[in-house]
C-alpha positions in Angstrom: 23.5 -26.9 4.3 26.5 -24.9 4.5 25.9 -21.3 3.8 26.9 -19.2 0.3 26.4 -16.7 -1.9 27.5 -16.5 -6.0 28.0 -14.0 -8.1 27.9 -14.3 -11.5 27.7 -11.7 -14.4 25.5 -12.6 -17.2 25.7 -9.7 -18.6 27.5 -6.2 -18.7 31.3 -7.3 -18.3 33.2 -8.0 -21.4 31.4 -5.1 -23.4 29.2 -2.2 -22.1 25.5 -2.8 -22.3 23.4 -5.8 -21.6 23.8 -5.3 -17.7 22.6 -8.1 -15.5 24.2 -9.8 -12.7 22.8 -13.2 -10.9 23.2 -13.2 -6.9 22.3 -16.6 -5.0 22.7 -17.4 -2.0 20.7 -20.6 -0.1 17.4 -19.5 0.1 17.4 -16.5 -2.6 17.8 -15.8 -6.3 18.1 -12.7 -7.7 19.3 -10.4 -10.9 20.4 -6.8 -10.4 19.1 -5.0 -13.6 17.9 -6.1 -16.7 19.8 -4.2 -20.0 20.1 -4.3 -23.5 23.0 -3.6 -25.8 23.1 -1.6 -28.5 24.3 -3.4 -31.7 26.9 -2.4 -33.9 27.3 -2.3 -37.5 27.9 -5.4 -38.5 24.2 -6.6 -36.9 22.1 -5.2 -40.4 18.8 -3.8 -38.6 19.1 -5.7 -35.2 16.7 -3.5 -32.6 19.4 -4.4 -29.8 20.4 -7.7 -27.4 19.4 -9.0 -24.5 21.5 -11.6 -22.1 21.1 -15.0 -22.6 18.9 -15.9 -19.8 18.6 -20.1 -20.6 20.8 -21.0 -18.4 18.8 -19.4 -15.4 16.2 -21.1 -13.1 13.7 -18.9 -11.8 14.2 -15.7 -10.2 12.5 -14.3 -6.9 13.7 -10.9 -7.2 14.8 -8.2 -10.0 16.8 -4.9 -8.4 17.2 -2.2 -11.0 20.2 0.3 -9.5 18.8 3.3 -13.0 17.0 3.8 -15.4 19.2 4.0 -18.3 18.3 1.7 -21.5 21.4 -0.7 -20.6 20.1 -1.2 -17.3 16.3 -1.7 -17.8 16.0 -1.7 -21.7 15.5 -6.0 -21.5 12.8 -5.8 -18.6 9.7 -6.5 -20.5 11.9 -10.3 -21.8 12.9 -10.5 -18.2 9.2 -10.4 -17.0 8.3 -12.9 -19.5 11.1 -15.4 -18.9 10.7 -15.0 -14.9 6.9 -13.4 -14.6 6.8 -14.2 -10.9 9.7 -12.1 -9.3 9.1 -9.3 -8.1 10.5 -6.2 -9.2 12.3 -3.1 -7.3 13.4 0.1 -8.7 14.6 3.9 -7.9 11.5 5.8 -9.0 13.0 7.6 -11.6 13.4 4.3 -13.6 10.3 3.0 -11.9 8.3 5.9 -14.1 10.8 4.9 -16.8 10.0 1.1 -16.7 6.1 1.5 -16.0 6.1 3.6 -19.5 7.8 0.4 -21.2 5.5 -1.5 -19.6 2.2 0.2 -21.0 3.5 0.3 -24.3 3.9 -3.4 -24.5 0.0 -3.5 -22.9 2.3 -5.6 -20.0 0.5 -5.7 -16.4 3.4 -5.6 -13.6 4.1 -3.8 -10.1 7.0 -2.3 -9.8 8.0 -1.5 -6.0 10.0 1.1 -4.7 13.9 0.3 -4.0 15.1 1.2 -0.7 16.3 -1.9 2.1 15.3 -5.4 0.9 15.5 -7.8 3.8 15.3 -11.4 2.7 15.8 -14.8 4.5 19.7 -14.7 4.4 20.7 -11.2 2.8 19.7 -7.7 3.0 20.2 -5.4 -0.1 20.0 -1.8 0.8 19.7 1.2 -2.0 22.9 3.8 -1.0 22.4 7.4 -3.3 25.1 7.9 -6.1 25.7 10.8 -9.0 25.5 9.4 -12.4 24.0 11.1 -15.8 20.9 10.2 -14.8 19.0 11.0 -11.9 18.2 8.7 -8.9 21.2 6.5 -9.7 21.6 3.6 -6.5 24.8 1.6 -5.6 23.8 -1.6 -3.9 25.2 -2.7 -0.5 24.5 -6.5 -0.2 25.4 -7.6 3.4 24.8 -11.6 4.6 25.5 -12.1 8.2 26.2 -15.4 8.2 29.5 -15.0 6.2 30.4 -12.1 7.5 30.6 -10.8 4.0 29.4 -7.4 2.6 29.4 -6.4 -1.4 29.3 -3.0 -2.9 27.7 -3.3 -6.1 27.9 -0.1 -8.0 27.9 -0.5 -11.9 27.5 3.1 -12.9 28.9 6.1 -11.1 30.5 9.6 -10.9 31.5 11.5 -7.4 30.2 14.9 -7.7 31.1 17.2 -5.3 29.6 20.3 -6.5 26.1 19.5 -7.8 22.8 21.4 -6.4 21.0 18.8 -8.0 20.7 15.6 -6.5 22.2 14.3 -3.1 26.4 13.9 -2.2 27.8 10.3 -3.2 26.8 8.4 0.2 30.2 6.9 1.7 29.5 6.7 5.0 27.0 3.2 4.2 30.3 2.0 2.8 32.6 2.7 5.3 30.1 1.6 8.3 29.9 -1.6 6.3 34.1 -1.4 6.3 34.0 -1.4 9.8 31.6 -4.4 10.7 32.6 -6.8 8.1 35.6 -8.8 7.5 34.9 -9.9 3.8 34.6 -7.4 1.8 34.0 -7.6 -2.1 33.5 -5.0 -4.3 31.8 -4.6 -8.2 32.8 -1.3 -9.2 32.0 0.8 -12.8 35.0 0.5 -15.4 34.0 2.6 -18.2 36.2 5.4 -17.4 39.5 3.5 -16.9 41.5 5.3 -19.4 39.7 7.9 -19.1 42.8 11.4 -19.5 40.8 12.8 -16.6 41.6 11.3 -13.6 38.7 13.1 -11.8 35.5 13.6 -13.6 34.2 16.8 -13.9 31.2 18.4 -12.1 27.9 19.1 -14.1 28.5 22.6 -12.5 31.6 23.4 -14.2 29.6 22.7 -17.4 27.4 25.6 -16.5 29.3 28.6 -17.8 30.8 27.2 -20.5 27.7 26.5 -22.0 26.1 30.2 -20.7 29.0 31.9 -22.8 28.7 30.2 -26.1 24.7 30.1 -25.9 24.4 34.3 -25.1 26.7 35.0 -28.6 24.3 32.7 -30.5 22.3 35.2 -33.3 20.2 32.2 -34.7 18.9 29.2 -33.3 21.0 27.3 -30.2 20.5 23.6 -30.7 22.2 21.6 -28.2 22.6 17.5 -28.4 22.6 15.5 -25.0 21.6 12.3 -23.8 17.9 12.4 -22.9 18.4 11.1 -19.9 20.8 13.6 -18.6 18.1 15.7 -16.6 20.5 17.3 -14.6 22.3 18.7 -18.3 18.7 19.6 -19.2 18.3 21.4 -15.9 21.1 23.4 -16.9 19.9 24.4 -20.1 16.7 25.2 -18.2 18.5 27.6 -15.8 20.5 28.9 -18.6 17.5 30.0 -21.0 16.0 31.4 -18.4 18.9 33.7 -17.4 19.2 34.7 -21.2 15.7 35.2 -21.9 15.5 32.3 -24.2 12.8 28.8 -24.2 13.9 25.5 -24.6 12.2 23.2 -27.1 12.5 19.6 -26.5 12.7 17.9 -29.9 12.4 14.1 -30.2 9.8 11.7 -29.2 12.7 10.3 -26.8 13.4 13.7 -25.6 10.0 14.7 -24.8 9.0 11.7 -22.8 12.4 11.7 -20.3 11.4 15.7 -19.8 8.2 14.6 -19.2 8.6 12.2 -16.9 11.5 14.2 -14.9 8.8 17.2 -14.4 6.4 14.5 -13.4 8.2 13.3 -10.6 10.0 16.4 -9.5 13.5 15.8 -10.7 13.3 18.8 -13.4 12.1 22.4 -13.2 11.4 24.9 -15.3 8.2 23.6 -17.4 7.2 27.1 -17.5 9.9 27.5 -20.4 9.7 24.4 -22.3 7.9 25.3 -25.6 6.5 23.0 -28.3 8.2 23.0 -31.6 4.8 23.9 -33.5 4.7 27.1 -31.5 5.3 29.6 -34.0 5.2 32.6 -31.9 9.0 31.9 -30.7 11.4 34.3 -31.7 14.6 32.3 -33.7 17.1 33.7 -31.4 15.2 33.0 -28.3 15.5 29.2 -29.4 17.4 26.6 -27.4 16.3 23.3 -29.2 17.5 20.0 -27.1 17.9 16.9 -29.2 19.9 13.6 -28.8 22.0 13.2 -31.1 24.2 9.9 -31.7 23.3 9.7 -35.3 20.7 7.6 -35.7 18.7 7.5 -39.0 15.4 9.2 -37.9 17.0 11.3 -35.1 15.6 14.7 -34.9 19.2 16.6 -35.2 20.3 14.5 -37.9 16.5 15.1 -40.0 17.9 19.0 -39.5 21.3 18.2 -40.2 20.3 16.3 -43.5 17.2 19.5 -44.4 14.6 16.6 -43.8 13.5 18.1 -41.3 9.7 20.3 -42.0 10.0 22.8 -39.0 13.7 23.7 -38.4 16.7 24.3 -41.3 20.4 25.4 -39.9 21.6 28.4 -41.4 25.0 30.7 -40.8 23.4 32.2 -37.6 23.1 29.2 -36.0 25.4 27.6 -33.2 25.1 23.5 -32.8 26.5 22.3 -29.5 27.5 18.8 -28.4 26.7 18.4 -25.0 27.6 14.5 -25.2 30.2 12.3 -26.3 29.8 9.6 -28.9 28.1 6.0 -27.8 31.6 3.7 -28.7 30.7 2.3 -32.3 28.8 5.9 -33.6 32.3 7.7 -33.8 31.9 7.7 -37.5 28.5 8.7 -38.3 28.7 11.4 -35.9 31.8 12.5 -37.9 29.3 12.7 -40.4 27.3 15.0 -39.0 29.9 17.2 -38.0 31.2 18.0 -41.7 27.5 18.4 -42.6 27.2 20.9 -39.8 30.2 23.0 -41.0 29.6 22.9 -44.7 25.8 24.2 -43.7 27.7 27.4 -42.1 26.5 27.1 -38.3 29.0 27.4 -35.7 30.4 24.0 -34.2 30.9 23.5 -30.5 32.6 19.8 -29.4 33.6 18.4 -26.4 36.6 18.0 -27.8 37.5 21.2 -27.5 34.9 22.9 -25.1 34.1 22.1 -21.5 30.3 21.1 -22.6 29.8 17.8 -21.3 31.1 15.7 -18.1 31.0 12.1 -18.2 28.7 10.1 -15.9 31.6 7.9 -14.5 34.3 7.8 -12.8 37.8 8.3 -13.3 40.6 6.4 -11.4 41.2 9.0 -8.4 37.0 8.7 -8.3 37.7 4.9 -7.8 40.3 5.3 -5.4 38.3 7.5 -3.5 35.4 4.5 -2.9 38.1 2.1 -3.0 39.5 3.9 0.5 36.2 4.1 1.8 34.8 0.6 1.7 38.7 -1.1 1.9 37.7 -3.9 -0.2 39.6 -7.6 0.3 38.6 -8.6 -3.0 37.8 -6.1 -6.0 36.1 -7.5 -9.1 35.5 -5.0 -12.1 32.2 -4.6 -13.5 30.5 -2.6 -16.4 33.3 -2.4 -19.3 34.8 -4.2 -21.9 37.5 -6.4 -21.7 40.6 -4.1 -22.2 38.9 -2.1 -19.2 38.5 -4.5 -17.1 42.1 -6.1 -17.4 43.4 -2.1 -16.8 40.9 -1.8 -13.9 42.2 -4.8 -12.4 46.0 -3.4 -13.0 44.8 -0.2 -11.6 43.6 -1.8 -8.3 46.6 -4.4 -8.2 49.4 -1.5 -8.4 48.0 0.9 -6.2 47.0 -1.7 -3.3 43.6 -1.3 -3.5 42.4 -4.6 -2.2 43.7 -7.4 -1.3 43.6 -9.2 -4.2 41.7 -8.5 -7.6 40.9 -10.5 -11.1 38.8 -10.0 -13.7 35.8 -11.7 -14.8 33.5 -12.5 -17.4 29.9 -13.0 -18.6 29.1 -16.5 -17.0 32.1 -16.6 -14.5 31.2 -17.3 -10.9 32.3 -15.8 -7.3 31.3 -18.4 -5.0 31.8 -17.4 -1.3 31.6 -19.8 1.5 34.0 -20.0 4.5 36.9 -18.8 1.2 36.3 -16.4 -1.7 36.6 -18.9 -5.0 36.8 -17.9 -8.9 35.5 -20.1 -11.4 36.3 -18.9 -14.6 34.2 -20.8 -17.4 35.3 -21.5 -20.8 31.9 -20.6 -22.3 31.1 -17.5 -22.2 27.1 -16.7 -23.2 26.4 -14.5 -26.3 23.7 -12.2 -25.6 20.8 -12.4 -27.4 20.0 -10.5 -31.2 16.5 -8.8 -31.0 14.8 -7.4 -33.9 11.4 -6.8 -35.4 8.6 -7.0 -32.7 11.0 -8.0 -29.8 11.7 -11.2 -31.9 15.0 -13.0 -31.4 16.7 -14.1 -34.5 19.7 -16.6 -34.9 23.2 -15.0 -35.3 23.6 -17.5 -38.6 20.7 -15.6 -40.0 22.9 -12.3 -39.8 25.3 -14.4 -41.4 22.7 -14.6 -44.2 22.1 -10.9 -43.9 25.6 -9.9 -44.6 26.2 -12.2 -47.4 22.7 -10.7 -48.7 24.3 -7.3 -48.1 27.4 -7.4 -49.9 27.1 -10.4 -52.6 23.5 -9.6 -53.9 20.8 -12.3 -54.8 20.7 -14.0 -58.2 17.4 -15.9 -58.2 16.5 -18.2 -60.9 12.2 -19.5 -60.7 12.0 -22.8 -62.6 8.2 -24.0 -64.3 7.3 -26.8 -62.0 5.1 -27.9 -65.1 8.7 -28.1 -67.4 11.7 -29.3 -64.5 11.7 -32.6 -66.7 11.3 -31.4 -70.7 14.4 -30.8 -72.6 14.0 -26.8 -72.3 12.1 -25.9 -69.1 10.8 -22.5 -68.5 12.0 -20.3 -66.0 12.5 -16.5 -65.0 15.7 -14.7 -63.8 15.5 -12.0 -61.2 18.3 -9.6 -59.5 19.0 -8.3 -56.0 22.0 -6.0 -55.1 23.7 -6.5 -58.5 25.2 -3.5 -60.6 22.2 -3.0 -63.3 25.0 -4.0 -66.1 24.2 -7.5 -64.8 20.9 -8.0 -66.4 22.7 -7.4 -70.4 24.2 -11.3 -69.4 20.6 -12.5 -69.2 20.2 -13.4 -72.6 23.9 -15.2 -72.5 23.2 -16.7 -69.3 19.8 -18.4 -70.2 21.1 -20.1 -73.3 24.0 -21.3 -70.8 21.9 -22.2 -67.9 19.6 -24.7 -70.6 22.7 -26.4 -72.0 23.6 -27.1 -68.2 20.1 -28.5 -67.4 20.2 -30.4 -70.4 23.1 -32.4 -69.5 21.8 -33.1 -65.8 18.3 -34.2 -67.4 19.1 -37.2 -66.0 19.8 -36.5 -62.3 17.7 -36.2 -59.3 15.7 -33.1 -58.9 17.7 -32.0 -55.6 21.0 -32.6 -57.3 20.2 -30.5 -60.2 19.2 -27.9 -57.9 22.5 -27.7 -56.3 24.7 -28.4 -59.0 22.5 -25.5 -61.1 22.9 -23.3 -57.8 26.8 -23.8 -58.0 26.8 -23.3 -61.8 24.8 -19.8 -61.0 27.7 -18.7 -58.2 30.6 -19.3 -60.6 29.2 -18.3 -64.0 28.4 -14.5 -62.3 31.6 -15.0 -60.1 33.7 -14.9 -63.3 31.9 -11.3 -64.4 31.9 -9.5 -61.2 34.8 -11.2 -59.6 33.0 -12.3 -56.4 30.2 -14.7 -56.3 26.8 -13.7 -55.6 24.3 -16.1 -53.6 22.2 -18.2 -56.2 18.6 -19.3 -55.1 17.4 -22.2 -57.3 13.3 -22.1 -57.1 10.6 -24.4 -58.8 7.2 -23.5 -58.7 
């Protein structure tokens, strides 16, 4: 059989989250990372989604590149759907993952990530910075082809850090050298992105020293709890000002935790529990994330629901993070809270407080001119990003040639590079409850629940046939004025019955459930969903 290897994103390109990508070649089958994506508004109480994994046959091997929620958030709906592959992973997002695991009471070895040599491919691990530690770029040779594949979904070059290891390029530009195919999958996110370079965590570090040493009160900063290396600056920082750092969050708490567990964070000698009482205010830097989620700890201050910590004039609050795309508004929110409450306000907007974890387009040229791609496909953003990205690449004659693909689109490589573009694209997958999937027509339901209301009318299964049958009315999500109609509406509802006394019990249903709609329609001036009972 003639030799190949596909490509195909199932997730992760055409919006940011969800990350998964299918490689096969003849003897192997495998999925680089497993995400979820976080829902928008529009979702009412979705947990997250997952990619659509029916169309896949079984899977030999997962590769997890991080350990951020949009790259192993899906893995315990991964391990159920293809419970015999085998799993590697950086061990940052190993600890990560083993944590999920145990909480779902799910039994499965996770191995470490370095050089996977299989039948017909090898897959070695290459070091890259990112906003959270132990990040990996994937280079994915197959002899036979002559083909090589840098695979790198999530990225910054960072020059300066102490923290973690220099961006490996020379694994790309050895694999330059030997091969004569050369595909590249390289992070989108930052596209647009004003800064063309993205800036060091080390140029974050004074910055944040100068506004945190004027702070008279309490110092609460907000930043992804996976961005160790941020935390490690805090860390550094409170312990040049005399101050402690109090994680607050269950999130929080368990990414510190397991950064000190495997040695990626110092400094557990100031970390200080929020019950401890014998903290000074002013000695307090309290970490938090904060992307306004309902129970999150900053917004429980923010909104004095909070039992331990209240903001008050002497306070500073610092945004050491940039807003998730789709939280823009709630996080707005928070900031007019913040200011009405008197604390001082620090954005990044306006401060040099937080760096993003990817790159910007020099950043791209950069790996772009190490590796020399012939064929550049854009991964890891949405659409608009993706089509710019490709533009990007295109103008400056970054590779050969370059297009952009989408969830379900294939790369097949044999003796020529092909594109099959398909005209079905998969929807990921709506999780809510306990891990449950639910239909997307049942958030149709939802919404119309949400903003129409419920009139529910219970007929007497005892009096569906007499002349007046009995039955009760009941509300949901109408203006309380509603219920002074219920008297009108009764006598009105009977007189309908009563003239369909003769029809079939399903067709009075419906034709009483239309009668509902358009008798409230014509007081509220939309109609609310009716829901004809008998019991």
């Amino acid at each position: 059989m003639k030799s190949y290897l596909k490509i195909s994103p199932v997730g992760g390109v055409k919006q940011i989250g969800s990350n998964c990508t299918l490689i096969e070649t003849n003897s192997q089958r495998l999925l680089i990372d497993c995400g979820i994506l976080f829902p928008n508004e529009g979702v009412f109480d979705i947990n997250y989604l997952i990619p659509d994994l029916s169309h896949i046959e079984d899977i030999d091997t997962i590769i997890i590149t991080h350990g951020h929620e949009d790259h192993i958030g899906a893995i315990s709906h991964f391990i159920e759907a293809f419970p015999s592959a085998t799993i590697y992973a950086p061990r940052f997002a190993k600890e990560l993952i083993k944590y999920k695991l145990s909480q779902k009471k799910i039994s499965k070895e996770i191995h470490d990530l370095s050089k996977q040599i299989f039948t017909d491919i090898e897959v070695e691990a290459f070091h890259v910075n990112h906003s959270i530690p132990d990040t990996k770029g994937l280079l994915i040779t197959h002899e036979a082809l002559n083909l090589a594949i840098t695979f790198i979904s999530d990225f910054k070059i960072d020059k300066k850090t102490t923290y973690e290891a220099l961006f490996n390029f020379d694994i790309i530009k050895e694999a330059s050298a030997k091969y004569s195919r050369r595909i590249s999958l390289l992070d989108s996110t930052n596209v647009l992105s004003k800064n063309l370079e993205t800036p060091s965590e080390m140029d974050l570090i004074e910055p944040l020293k100068n506004i945190i040493k004027k702070c008279p009160g309490n110092t609460y900063v907000t930043t992804f709890s996976s961005n160790i290396h941020r935390i490690q600056t805090l860390i550094n920082i409170a312990r040049d000002l005399g101050r402690v750092i109090i994680p607050y969050g269950r999130s929080m708490q368990r990414y510190i935790e397991t950064a000190l567990d495997t040695e990626f964070l110092t400094g557990d000698d100031l970390i200080k529990d929020a019950d401890d009482t014998s903290v000074k205010r002013k000695k307090i830097i309290l970490l938090s994330g904060c992307q306004g989620e309902f129970r999150g700890a900053l917004k429980r201050v923010v909104s004095k629901q909070d039992s331990r910590f209240k903001l008050s004039d002497k306070d500073f609050v610092i945004f050491s993070s940039k807003a998730i795309p789709g939280n823009e508004k709630e996080i707005s929110l928070i900031y007019n809270d913040i200011v009405e409450q008197g604390p001082e306000l620090f954005t990044p907007e306006l401060n040099l407080i937080h760096a993003s974890g990817h790159p910007g387009r020099e950043n791209l040229r950069e790996v772009y001119n190490a590796f020399k791609p012939t064929h550049a496909f854009p991964i890891h953003g949405e659409s608009l990003f993706l089509k710019e990205h490709v533009k990007f690449i295109t103008e400056n004659k970054l590779a050969e040639y370059s297009q952009m693909i989408l969830n379900g689109d294939e790369i097949v490589i044999t003796d020529k590079v092909k594109v099959l573009n398909k005209d079905h694209h998969p929807e990921p997958i709506l999780i809510h409850g306990k891990d449950l999937p639910i239909e997307r027509s049942k958030i149709s339901e939802r919404r119309k629940i949400a903003t129409q209301g419920i009139v529910l009318v219970s007929f007497s299964k005892e009096s569906i046939n007499k002349f007046k049958p009995t039955f009760e009315i009941t509300y949901q999500g109408l203006p309380e004025f509603i219920s002074e109609h219920t008297e009108e509406f009764s006598k009105a509802i009977i007189k309908e019955f009563q003239a369909l006394k003769k029809s079939p019990i399903d067709e009075k249903k419906e034709k009483i459930r239309i009668f509902v709609r358009r008798y409230y329609g014509n007081i509220l001036g939309y109609r609310p969903i009716a829901i004809i009972h008998i019991c």
